[in-house]
Backbone bond lengths (Angstrom), bond angles and torsions (degrees), N, CA, C in turn:
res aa  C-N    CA-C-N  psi(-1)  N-CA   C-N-CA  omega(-1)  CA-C   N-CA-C  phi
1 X - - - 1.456 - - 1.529 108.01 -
2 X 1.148 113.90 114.66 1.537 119.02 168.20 1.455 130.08 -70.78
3 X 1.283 128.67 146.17 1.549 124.30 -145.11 1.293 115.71 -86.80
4 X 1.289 102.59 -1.46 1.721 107.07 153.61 1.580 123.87 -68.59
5 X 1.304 100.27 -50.62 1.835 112.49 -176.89 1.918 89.30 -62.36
6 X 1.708 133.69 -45.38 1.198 121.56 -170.32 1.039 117.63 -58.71
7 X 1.789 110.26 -30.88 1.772 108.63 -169.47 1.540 94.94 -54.16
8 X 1.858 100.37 -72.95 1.526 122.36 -165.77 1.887 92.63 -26.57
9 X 1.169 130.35 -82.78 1.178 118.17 177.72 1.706 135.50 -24.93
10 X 1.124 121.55 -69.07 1.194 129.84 161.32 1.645 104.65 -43.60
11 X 1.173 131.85 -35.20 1.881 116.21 170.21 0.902 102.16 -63.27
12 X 1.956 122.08 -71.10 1.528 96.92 174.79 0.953 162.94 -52.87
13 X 1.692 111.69 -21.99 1.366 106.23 143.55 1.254 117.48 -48.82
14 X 1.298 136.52 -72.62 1.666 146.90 -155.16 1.466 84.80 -49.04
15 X 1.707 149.90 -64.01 1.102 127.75 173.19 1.186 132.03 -48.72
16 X 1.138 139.51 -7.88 1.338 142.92 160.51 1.289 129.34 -73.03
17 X 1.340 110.87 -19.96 1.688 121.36 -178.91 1.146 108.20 -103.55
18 X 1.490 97.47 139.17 1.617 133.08 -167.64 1.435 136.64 -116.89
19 X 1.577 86.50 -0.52 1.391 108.78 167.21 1.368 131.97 -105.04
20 X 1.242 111.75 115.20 2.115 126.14 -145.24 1.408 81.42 -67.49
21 X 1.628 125.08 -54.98 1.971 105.65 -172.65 1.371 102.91 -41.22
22 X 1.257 137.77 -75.41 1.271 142.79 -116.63 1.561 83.72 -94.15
23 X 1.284 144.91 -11.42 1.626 130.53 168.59 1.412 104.93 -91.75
24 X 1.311 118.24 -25.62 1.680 118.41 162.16 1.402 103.86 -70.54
25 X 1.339 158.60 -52.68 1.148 161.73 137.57 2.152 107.11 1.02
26 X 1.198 96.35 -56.85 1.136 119.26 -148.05 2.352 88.40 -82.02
27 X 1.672 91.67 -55.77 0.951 91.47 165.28 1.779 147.84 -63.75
28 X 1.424 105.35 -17.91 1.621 128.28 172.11 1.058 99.15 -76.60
29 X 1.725 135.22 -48.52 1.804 124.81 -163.41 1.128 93.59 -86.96
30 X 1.661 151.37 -62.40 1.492 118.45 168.84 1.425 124.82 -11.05
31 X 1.686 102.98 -59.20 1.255 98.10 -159.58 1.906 127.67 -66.25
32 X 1.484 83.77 -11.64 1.699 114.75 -157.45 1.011 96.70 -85.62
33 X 1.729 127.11 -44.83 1.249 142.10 -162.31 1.835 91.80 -83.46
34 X 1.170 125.67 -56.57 1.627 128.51 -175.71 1.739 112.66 -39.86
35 X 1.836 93.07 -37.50 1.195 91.74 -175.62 1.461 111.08 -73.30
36 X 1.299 110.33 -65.24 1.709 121.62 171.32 1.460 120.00 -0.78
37 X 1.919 98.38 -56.48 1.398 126.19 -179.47 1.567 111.53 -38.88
38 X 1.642 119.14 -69.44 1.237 163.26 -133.19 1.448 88.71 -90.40
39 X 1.730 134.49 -64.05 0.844 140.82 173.74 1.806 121.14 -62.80
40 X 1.229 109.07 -36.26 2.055 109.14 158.65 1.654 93.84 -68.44
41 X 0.958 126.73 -45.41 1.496 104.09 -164.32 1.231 110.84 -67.45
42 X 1.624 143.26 -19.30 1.545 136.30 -166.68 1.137 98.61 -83.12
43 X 1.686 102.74 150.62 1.110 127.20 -178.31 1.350 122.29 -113.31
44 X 1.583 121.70 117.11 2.030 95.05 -179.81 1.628 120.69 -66.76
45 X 1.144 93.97 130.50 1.589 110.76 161.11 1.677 132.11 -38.28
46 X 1.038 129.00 89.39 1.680 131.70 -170.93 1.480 96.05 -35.70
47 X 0.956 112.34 147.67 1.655 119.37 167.09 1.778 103.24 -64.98
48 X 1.162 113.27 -46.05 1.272 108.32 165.03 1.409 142.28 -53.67
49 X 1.123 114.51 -48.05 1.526 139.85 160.67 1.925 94.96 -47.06
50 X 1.170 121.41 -78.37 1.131 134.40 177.54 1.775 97.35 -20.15
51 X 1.589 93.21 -87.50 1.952 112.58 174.96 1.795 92.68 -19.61
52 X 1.064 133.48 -78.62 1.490 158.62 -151.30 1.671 89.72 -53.22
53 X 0.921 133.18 -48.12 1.242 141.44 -132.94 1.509 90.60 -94.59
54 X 1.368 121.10 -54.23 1.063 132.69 -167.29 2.021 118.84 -78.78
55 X 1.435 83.86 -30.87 1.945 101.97 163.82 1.685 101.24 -59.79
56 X 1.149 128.43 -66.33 1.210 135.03 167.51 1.599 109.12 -34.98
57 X 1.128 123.65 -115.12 1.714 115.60 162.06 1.302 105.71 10.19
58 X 1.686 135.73 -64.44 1.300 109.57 -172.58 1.516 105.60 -81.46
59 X 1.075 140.38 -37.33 1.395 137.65 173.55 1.925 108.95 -42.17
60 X 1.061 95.18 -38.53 2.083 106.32 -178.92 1.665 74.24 -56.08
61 X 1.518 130.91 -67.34 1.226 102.71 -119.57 1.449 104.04 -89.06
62 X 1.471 133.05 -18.12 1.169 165.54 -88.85 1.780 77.71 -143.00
63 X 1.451 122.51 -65.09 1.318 132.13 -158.84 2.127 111.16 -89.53
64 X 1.782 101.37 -2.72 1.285 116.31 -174.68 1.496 125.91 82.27
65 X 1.760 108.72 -0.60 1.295 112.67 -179.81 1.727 121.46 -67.76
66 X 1.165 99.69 35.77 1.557 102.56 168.25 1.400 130.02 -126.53
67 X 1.083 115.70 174.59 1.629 104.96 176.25 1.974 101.48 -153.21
68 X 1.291 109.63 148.05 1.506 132.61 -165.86 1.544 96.95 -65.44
69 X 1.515 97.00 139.00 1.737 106.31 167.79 1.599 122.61 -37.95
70 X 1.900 102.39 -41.07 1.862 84.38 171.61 1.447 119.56 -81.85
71 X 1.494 115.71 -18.83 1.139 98.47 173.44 1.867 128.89 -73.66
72 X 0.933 109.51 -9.68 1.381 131.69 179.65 1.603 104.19 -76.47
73 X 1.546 118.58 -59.03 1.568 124.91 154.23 1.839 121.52 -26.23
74 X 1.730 98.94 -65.10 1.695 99.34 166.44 1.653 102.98 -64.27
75 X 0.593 175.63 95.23 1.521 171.56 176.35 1.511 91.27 173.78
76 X 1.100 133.77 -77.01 1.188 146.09 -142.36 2.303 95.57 -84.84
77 X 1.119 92.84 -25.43 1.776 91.78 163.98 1.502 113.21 -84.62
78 X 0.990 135.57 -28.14 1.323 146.97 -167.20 1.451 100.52 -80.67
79 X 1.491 131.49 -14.81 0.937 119.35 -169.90 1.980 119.82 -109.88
80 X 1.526 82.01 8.51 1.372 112.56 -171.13 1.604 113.28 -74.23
């Protein structure tokens, strides 16, 4: 069975249940498992890369490529 036909399955089950624990149940190990995910996937940062990162940042600021927290706020409404 390919993991498309499993999802479709597993919804219908999950639509069938009527019991609020067991979708809170259902809903906490997603969430537990999402995290798990998220946390194997990070990678540490080279001290260098890091160093690099931060040369840059001052070069942004040095050359004017930045812009202020409220303006970033109007930006970020405008896109609404």
């Amino acid at each position: 069975m390919d993991i498309s036909t499993r999802k479709l399955n597993l919804i219908e089950e999950f639509l069938r249940i009527s019991d609020e624990s067991i979708i809170e149940q259902l809903e906490s190990f997603i969430m537990t498992e999402k995290k798990k995910q998220y946390e194997r996937d990070l990678k540490p940062m080279a001290l260098k890369e890091f160093h690099e990162m931060i040369d840059q940042a001052k070069q942004d600021k040095v050359n004017g490529r930045i812009i202020s927290q409220e303006e970033l706020k109007k930006r970020v409404k405008s896109w609404e």
